[in-house]
C-alpha positions, 0 to 999 in steps of 0.5 A: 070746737078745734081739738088741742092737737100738736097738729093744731099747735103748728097750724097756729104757728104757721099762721103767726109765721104768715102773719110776720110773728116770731113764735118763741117758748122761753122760760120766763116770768110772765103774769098771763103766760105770754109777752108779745114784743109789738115793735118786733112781732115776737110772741114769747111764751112760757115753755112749761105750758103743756099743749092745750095752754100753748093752743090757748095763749096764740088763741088769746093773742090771735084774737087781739092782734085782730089780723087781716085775712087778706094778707093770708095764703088760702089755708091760713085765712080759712083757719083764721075764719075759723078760729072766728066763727068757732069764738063767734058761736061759743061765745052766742052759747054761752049767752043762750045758756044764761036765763033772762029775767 
């Protein structure tokens, strides 16, 4: 598990930046807390949210941009490894937590 850190924070952003993404926070309506502008790689997210809530939107877009570690320098694609095997393994504990029938 990654600890919501301001640290963590600008990792994440460093990552986006790697990936070509504009990280933003703006005042903004939005109904899940983030607009992502595809065409010009721009994350937009609502600056009232706390660090946590940061950390769980660019979580929330990293996992649906799906990127290619590929393209990444050294650190950046072991932080993306990571961020995967952490999701990888909370989400095969949640579905040992729950009794079969």
């Amino acid at each position: 598990m990654f600890k919501y850190t301001k640290h963590f924070l600008k990792k994440l952003e460093s990552l986006f930046e790697e990936l070509g993404y504009v990280v933003r926070y703006e005042k903004g309506n939005f109904q899940s807390g983030y607009c992502l502008v595809e065409n010009r790689k721009i994350a937009v997210i609502n600056k009232f949210f706390d660090t946590e809530a940061r950390i769980q939107v660019l979580l929330e877009i990293l996992a649906a941009l799906a990127p290619d570690s590929a393209a990444l320098g050294e650190k950046s694609a072991r932080l993306l490894q990571d961020i995967r095997n952490n999701a990888v393994s909370t989400e095969n504990d949640e579905e040992e937590e729950q009794p079969s029938n």
